[in-house]
C-alpha positions in Angstrom: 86.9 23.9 0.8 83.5 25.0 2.7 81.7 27.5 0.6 78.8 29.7 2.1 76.6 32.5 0.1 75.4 35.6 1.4 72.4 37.1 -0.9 71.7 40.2 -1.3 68.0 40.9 -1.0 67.6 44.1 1.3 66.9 46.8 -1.7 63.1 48.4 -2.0 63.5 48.3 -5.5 61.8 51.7 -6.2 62.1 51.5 -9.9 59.6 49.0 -9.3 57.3 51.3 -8.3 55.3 48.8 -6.4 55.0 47.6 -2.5 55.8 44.6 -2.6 59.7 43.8 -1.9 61.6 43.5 -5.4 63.2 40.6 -4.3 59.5 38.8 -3.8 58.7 39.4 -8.0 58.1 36.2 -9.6 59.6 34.9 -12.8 57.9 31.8 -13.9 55.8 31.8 -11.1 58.4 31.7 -8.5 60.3 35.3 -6.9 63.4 35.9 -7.7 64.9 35.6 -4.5 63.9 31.7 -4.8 65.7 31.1 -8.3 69.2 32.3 -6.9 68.4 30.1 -3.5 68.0 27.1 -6.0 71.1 28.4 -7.8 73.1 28.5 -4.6 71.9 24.9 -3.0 72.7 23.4 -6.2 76.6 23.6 -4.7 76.0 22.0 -1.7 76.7 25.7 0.4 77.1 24.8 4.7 75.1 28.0 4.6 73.4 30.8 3.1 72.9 33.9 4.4 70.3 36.6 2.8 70.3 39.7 3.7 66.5 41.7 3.6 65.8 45.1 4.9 62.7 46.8 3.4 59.4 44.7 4.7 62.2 41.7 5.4 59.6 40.1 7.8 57.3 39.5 4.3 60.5 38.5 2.3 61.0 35.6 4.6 57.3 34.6 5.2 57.1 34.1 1.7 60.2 32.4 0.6 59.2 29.7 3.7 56.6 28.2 1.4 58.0 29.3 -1.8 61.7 28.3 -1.9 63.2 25.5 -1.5 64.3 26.4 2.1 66.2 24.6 4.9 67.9 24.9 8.2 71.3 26.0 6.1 69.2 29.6 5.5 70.4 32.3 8.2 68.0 35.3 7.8 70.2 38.9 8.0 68.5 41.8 8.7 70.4 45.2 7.3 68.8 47.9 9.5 70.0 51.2 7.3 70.1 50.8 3.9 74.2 51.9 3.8 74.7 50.3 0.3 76.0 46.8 -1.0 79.0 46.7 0.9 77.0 47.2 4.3 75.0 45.1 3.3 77.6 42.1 3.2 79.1 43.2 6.6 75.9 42.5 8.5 76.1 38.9 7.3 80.4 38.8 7.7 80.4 38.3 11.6 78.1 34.4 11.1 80.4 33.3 8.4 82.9 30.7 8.3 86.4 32.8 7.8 87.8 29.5 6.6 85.0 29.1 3.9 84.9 30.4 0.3 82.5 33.1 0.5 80.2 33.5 -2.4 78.5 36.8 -2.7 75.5 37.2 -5.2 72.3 39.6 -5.3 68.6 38.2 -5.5 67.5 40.1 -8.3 69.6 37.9 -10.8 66.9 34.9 -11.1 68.2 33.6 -14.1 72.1 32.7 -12.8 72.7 29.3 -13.0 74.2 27.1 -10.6 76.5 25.8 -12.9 78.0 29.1 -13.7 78.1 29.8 -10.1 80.0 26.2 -9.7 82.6 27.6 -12.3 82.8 31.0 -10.4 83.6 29.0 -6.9 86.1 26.6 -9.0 88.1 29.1 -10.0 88.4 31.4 -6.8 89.9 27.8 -5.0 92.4 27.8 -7.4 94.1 30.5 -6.3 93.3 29.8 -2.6 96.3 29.6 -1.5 97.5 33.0 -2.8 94.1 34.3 -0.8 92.5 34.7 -4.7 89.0 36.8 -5.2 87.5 35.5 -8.7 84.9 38.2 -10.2 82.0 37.3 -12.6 81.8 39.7 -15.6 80.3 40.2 -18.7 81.0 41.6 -22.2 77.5 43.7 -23.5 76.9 45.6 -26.4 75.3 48.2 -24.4 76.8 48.9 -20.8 74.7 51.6 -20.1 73.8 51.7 -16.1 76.6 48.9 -15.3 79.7 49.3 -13.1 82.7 49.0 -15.7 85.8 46.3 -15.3 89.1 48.6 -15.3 92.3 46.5 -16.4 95.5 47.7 -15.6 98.0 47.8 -18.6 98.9 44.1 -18.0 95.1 43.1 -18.5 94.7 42.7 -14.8 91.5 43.5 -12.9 92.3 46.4 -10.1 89.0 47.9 -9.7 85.2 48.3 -10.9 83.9 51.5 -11.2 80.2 52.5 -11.6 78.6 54.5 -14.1 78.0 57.0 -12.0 81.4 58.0 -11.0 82.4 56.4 -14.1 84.8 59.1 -16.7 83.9 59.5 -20.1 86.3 57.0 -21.2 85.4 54.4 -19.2 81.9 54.6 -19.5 83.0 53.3 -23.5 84.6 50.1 -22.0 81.9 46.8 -22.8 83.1 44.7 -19.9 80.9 45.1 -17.3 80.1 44.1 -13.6 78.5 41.2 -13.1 77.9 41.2 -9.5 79.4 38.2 -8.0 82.7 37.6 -6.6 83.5 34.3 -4.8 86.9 34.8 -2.2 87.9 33.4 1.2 86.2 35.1 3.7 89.2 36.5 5.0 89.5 38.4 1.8 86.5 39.2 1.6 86.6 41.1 5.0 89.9 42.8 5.1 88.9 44.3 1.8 85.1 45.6 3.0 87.4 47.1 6.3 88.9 49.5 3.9 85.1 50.9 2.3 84.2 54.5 2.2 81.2 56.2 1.2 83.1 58.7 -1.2 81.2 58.7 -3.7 78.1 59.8 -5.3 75.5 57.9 -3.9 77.5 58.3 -0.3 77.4 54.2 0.2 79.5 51.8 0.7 79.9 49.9 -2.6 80.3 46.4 -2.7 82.0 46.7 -5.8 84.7 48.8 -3.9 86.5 45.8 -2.6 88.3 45.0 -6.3 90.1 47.9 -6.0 90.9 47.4 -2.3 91.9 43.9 -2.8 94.0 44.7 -6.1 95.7 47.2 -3.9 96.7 44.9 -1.2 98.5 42.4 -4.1 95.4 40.2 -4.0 95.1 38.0 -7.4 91.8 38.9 -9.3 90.5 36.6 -11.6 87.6 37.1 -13.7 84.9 34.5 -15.6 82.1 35.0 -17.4 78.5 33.4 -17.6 77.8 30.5 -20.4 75.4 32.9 -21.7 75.3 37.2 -21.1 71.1 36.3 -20.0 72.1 34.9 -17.1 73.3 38.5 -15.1 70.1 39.9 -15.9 69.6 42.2 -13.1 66.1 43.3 -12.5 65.6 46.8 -11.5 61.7 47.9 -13.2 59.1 46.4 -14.7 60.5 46.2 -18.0 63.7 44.5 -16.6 61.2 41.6 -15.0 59.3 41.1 -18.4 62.4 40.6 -20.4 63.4 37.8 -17.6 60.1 36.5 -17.8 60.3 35.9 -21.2 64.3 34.7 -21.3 63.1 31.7 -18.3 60.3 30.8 -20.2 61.8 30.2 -23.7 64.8 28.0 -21.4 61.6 25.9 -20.2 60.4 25.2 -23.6 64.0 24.6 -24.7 64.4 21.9 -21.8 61.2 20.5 -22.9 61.6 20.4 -26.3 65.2 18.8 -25.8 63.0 15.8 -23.9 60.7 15.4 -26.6 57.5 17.1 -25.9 55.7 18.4 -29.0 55.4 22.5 -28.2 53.0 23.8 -31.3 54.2 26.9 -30.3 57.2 27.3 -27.9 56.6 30.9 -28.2 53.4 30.3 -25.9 54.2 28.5 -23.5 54.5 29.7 -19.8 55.9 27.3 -17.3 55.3 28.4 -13.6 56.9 25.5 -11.5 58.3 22.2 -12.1 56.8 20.3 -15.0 57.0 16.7 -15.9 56.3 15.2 -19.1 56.0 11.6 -20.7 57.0 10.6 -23.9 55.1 11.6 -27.3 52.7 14.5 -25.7 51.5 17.5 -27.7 51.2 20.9 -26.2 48.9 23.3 -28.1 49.6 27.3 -27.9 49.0 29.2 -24.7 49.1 26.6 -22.3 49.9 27.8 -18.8 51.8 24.9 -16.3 51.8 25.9 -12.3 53.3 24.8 -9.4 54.3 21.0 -9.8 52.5 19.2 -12.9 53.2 15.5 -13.4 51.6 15.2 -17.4 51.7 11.1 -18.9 52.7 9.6 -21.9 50.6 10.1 -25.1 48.8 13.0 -23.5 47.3 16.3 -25.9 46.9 19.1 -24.3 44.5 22.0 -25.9 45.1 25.8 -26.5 44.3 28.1 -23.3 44.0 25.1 -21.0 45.7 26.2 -17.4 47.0 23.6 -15.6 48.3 24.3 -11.8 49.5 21.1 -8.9 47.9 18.1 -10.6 48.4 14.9 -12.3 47.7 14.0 -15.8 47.2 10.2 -16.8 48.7 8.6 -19.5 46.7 8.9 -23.1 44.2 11.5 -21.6 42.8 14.5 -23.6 42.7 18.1 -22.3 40.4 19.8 -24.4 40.8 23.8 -25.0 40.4 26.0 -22.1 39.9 23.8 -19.6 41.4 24.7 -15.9 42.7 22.0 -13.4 43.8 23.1 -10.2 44.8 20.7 -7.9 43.5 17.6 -9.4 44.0 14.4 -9.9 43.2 12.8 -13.9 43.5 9.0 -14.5 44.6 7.6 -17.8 42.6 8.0 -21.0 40.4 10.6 -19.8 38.8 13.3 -22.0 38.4 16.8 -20.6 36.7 19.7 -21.9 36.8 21.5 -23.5 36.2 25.0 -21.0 35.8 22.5 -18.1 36.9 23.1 -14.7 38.7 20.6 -12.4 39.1 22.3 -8.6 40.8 21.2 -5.7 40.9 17.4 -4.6 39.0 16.5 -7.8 40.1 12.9 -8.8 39.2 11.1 -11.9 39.7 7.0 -12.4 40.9 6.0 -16.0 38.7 6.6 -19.1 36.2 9.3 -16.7 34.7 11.9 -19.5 34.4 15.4 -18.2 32.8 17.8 -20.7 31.9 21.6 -21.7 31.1 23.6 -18.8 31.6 21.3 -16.3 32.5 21.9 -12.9 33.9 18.9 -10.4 35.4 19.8 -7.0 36.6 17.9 -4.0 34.5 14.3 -5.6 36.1 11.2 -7.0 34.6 9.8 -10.1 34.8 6.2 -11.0 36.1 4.5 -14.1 34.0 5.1 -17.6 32.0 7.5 -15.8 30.8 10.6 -18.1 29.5 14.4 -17.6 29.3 15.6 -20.6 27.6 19.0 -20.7 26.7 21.7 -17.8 27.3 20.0 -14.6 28.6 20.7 -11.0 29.7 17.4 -8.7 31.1 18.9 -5.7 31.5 17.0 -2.4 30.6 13.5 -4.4 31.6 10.2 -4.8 30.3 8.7 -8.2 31.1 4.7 -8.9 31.8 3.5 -12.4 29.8 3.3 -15.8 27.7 6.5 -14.0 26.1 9.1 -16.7 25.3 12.4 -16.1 23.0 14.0 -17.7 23.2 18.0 -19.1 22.3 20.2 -16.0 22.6 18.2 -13.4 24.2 19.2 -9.9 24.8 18.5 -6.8 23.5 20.2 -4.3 26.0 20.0 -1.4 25.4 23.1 0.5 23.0 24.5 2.7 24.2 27.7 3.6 25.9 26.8 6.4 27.8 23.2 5.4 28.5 21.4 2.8 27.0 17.2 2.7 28.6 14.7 0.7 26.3 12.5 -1.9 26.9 9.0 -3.1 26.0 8.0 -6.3 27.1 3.9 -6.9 27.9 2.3 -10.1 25.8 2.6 -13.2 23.9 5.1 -12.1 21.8 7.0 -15.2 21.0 10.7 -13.8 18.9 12.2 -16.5 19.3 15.8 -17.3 18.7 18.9 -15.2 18.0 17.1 -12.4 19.0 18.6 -8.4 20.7 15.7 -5.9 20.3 17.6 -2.7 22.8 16.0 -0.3 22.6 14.4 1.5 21.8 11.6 -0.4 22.8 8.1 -1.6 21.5 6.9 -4.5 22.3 2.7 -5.0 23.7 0.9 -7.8 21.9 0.5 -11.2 19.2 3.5 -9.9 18.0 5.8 -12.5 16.7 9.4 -11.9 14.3 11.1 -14.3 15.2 13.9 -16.3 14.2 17.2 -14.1 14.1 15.5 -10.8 15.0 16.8 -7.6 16.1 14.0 -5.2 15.9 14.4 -1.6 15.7 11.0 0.0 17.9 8.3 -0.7 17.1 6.1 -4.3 17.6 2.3 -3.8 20.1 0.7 -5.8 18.1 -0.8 -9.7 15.2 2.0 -8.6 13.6 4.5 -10.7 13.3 7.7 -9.1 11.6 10.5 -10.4 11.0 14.1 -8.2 9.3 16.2 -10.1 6.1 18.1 -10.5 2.9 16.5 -12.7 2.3 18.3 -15.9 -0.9 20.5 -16.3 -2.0 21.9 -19.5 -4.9 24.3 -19.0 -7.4 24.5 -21.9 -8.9 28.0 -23.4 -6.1 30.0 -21.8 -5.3 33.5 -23.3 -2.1 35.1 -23.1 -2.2 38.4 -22.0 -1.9 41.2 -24.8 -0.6 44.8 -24.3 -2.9 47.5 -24.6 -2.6 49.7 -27.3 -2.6 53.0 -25.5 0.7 51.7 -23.7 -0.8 52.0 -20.2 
């Protein structure tokens, strides 16, 4: 059996109170919406429909670089904001009617595909008594939660939400999960019979249990592997307790591989993180987008790490921030060094405190160990930097690239105004600033002569303060 998925992602989410679209709120790094698309493509789906309304134009320009998307994605767009049930009718006349229809809400980011699998498995089973299976969920608290009503024999026949909920079944613990998998012939004779009688005068999604149990359909119900996993998020409060929920499962899954977390506590992962055997992790790392981390590494409290690559055996120091980089084997950062974009180090490169490298490449054994900025540069191997020294690639209008070769000295706070070669073996006096290109073996020294002026007075203050 075909399945296909229509997401609900059209609600404002004013609880929020923000602009952006709720659906677009990121848990570990990534909005919501694109969890439950990872979810959903984890079952191989012939296609997924997602329904936005409010600002549904930003919705979908930002899932296009965000999620994992592809040409199975059919963008709905619900108009009127008519409730759940509406919702699913937009998407109803582009599905399959032959194909299991999974319907699910893109405010649940932590659902997991396998619980979805389980949800799909069990609605084919009774597919050829035209079955509806219906995830729920047993809580301690209920409160704000449509409530599973069982007949006397135990049998599903409606959900009812708090709202129009009685007294007594606002006290029963099994509670709406929010996704039902059914043919999609089900699904649509059962949203045919929705009416907006009720208190918020829409058409409830939910509604179609009671239509369905009504018409003799079979309701089964499931529940998730664990109660996190329906985590709706509705304010601010909702999306920290999510946060927090995602990011102890990443240190779990890491932890389980055998990365050494000093703290899995404080930890955030924000992306896809890969990590070799025997590394240590220090407290209050933060890991973005995709970071690829060797065997044998250490990474050091506060360091932020976002789309790079770590070599094997190399040292991150505290603090240090590499974004977009590229780090060889046996390399020694930091600490409070900064790596920016297209920054990549050979094996056994030092980079030191307050250090700055961006868009250079930096030879093998090379070292800057104090104060430095190498941007738009190419450095060869064995080079030494000394404490101050930058490159000057810019000229207010664009930036020049400078050369240095191989075992180059550069003594300290010296400029290299690109731009500028400077050839193997050269050495550049401490304080210089280089202009012109240095031959390779030369000593070059830019700088101006010393003077010391004899019987000088430093000027005093005057005493009536004038």
């Amino acid at each position: 059996m075909t399945v296909e998925a229509v997401i609900l992602a059209a609600g404002e989410g004013a609880r929020m109170r923000s602009t952006l679209p709720k659906a677009l709120h990121t848990v570990g790094g990534r909005a919501m919406l694109a969890h439950v698309i990872d979810a959903v493509n984890a079952l191989k789906p012939a296609k997924i429909h997602v329904v936005v309304g409010h600002r549904g134009e930003q919705v979908k320009a930002s899932l296009a670089s965000d999620a994992p998307l592809n040409d199975k994605i059919n963008w709905v767009t619900q108009k009127e904001q008519l409730g759940t049930g509406h919702a699913v009718m937009q998407a109803l006349p582009a599905v399959d009617r032959a194909a299991t229809l999974l319907l699910l809400y893109g405010d649940t980011p932590l659902i997991s595909a396998a619980t979805l699998q389980r949800l799909v498995a069990v609605a084919d089973e009774d597919e050829g008594e035209g079955g509806l299976a219906l995830l729920t969920a047993t809580v301690p608290d209920p409160a704000g939660l449509g409530r599973i009503v069982r007949d006397r024999h135990g049998e599903v026949v409606r959900i009812v939400e708090e709202k129009d909920a009685s007294d007594a079944q606002k006290q029963i613990r099994e509670c709406n999960a929010g996704f039902i998998a059914a043919p999609a012939g089900v699904v649509e004779t059962a949203l045919a019979q929705l009416d907006n009688d009720n208190a918020q005068k829409e058409f409830y999604l939910t509604d179609i249990i009671a239509g369905a149990s009504a018409a003799g359909v079979k309701i089964a119900a499931c529940q998730p592997a664990a109660v996190e996993e329906i985590l709706g998020v509705n304010t601010h409060a909702d999306l920290a307790r999510a946060e927090r929920i995602f990011q102890a499962a990443q240190a779990r899954r890491l932890l389980e591989q055998g990365v050494c977390l000093r703290d899995p506590a404080r930890l955030d992962v924000r992306g896809r993180c890969e990590f070799g055997a025997d590394c240590v992790v220090d407290v209050n790392v933060i890991l973005e987008g995709e970071v690829v981390v060797g065997e044998g590494c250490r990474i050091g409290a506060g360091a932020v790490i976002r789309n790079s690559r770590i070599g094997a055996g190399s040292v991150i120091d505290a603090n240090c921030v590499i974004d977009n980089a590229v780090v060889g084997a046996r390399c020694q950062i930091g600490p409070f060094a900064r790596l920016r974009p297209q920054a990549e180090l050979d094996s056994e490169v030092h980079i030191g405190n307050f250090v700055e490298v961006k868009k250079s490449r930096i030879g093998r054994g090379s070292k800057a160990n104090h104060l430095s900025y190498l941007g738009d540069s190419t450095l060869g191997r064995g080079v030494n930097i000394g404490a101050g020294v930058i490159t000057c690639n810019y000229d207010g209008a664009d930036k020049h690239h400078t050369r240095i070769g191989d075992d180059v000295f550069v003594g300290s706070n010296s400029q290299l105004v690109a731009p500028l070669a400077i050839g193997d073996g050269a050495t550049i006096g401490a304080g210089s600033t280089i202009t012109e290109d240095v031959a390779a073996e030369a000593l070059a020294v830019g700088r101006a002569r010393q003077k010391t002026v004899d019987g000088w007075t430093r000027p005093l203050k005057r005493r009536d303060g004038k």
